[in-house]
N, C-alpha and C positions, 0 to 999 in steps of 0.2 A: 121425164126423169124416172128411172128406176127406182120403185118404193125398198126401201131399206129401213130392216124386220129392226123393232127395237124391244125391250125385256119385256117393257107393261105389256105388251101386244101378248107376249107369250103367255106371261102369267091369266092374265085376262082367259086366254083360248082353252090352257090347260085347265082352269080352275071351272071350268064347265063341261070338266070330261070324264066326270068319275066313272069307277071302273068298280062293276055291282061284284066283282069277285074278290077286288083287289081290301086288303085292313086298310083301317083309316089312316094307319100310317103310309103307307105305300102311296095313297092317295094327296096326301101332303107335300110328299116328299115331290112328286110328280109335278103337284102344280106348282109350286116354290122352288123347282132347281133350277131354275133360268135368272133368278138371284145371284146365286153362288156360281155359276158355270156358264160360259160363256155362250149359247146356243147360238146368240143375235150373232155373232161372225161367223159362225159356220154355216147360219143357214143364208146368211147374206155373201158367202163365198159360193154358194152351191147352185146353177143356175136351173132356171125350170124346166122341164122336161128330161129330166138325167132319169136314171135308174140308182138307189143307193143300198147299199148292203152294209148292214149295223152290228157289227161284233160286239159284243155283249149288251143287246139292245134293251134290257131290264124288262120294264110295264110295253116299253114302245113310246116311250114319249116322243124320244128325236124324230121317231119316225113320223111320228102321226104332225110332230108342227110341221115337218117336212111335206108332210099330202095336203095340207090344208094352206102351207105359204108359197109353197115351190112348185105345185103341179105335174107330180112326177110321172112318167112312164112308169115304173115300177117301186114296188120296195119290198127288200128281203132282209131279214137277220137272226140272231143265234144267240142261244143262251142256254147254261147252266140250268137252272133251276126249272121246273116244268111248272111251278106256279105262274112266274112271271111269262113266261111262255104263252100261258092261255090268258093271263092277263094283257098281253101285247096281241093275240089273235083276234083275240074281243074287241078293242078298242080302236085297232086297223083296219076291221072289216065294215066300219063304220062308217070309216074316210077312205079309204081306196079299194076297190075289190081284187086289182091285182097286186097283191102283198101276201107273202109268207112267212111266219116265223118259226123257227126251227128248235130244236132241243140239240143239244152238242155236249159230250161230256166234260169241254175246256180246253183238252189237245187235240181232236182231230177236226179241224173247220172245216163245215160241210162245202162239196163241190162245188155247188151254185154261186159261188161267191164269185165265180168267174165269169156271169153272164153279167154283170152291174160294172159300172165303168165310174161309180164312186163309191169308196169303201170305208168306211167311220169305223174307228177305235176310241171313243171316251170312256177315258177312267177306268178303263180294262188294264193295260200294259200292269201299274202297280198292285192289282190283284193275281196277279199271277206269280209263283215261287220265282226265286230267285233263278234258280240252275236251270228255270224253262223258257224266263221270258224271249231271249233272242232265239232258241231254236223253233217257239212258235212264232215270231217274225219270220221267218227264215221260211219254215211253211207255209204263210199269209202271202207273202212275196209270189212264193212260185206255183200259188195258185190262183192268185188272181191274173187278168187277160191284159198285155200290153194294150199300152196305151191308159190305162187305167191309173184314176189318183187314187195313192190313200192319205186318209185325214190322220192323224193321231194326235189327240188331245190329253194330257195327264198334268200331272201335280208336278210342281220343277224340284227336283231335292234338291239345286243348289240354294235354294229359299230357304231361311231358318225356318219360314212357315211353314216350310213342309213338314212340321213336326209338326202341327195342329192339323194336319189332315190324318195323321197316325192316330191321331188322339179320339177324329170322329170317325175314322173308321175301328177306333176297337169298339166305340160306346156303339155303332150301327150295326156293324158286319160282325164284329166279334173277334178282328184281327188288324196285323197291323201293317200296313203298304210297305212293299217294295220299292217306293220309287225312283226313278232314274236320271241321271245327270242328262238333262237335254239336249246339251251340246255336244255330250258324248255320242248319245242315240244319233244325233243328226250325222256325223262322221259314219257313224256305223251301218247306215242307211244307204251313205254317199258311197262310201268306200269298199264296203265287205258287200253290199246287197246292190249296189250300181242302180239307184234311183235315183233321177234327177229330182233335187231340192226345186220348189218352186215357190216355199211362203215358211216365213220361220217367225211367230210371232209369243209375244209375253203376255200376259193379261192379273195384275189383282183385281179378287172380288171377294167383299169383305176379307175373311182372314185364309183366303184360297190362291196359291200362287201356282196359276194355269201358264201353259205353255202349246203351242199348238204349230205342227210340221205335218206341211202339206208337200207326197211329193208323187212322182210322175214314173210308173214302169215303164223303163224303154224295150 
């Protein structure tokens, strides 16, 4: 029977992976976000041996429980911030030697996204302005390689809670989510960008009301 990854596992893994660059916050935050956010089903959707590319991949956590549960060919991803950046090169190079993490200034996602045949967006989409977030969809799309899934995982606004995710991203980040009716996105996926839906799923944890649409470039 197929072992299927569960939280304690994660936390357990992360909280022995400190990162000598990374504040103690960062560090926290790292091993303790598989509480709040759902990892156990993404990483128990993702089979072993894939290649996966992580749009705004932070420290690198997804990635790294991905090299040490899933066994990947490869891993690649992108982010903002050039701390987190070398904080995710640091702690990848650990667990897989064929992994890159890139620098991006947030609209142009670097080329490479197109050699990986699974592509993760958590908790990204509601960080991005309003007037940008579908036209960097719209770029994600026509740059990644048929045949290829992408994950996208965010915060549901149809949830009242989705105003307590506003609330910890102003006290964290310093600002307050965009987020997006899911149902809406899922149509807008279907219909304007022509990807086949293949997993449309809900998830609470504690006061986080997650949504996760997995779908298929034809």
């Amino acid at each position: 029977m197929k072992h299927r990854v569960k939280t304690a596992e994660l936390v357990a893994f992360l909280k022995n992976k400190t990162i000598d660059s990374a504040s103690f916050v960062d560090n926290i935050k790292i091993a303790y976000r598989p509480y709040v956010c759902p990892f156990d089903d993404l990483l128990n959707y993702l089979p072993d041996n894939s290649s996966v590319f992580d749009i705004g991949c932070g420290s690198g956590m997804l990635l790294s429980l991905i090299a040490a549960f899933k066994k990947p060919q490869k891993l690649g991803g992108c982010e903002i911030s050039r701390r987190l950046v070398d904080n995710a090169n640091e702690v990848l190079a650990k667990e897989n030697k064929n992994t890159k993490v890139y620098y991006f200034d947030g609209e142009s996602i670097p080329d490479e996204v197109k050699d990986f045949n699974y592509i993760t967006m958590i908790d990204v989409l509601h960080h991005i302005p309003k007037g940008k977030q579908f036209a960097f969809l719209e770029q994600l799309v026509d740059k990644i390689s048929v045949g290829s899934c992408l994950i996208i995982k965010d915060i549901k606004r149809e949830s009242v809670l989705s105003y307590w995710n506003k609330v910890h991203d102003l006290m964290l980040a310093g600002e307050i989510g965009n987020e997006l009716n899911s149902k809406k996105l899922k149509n807008y996926m279907e219909e304007r960008l022509s990807l086949k839906l293949l997993s449309y799923t809900s998830r609470r944890m504690l006061l986080y009301p997650h949504f996760t649409l997995i779908f298929e470039k034809l």
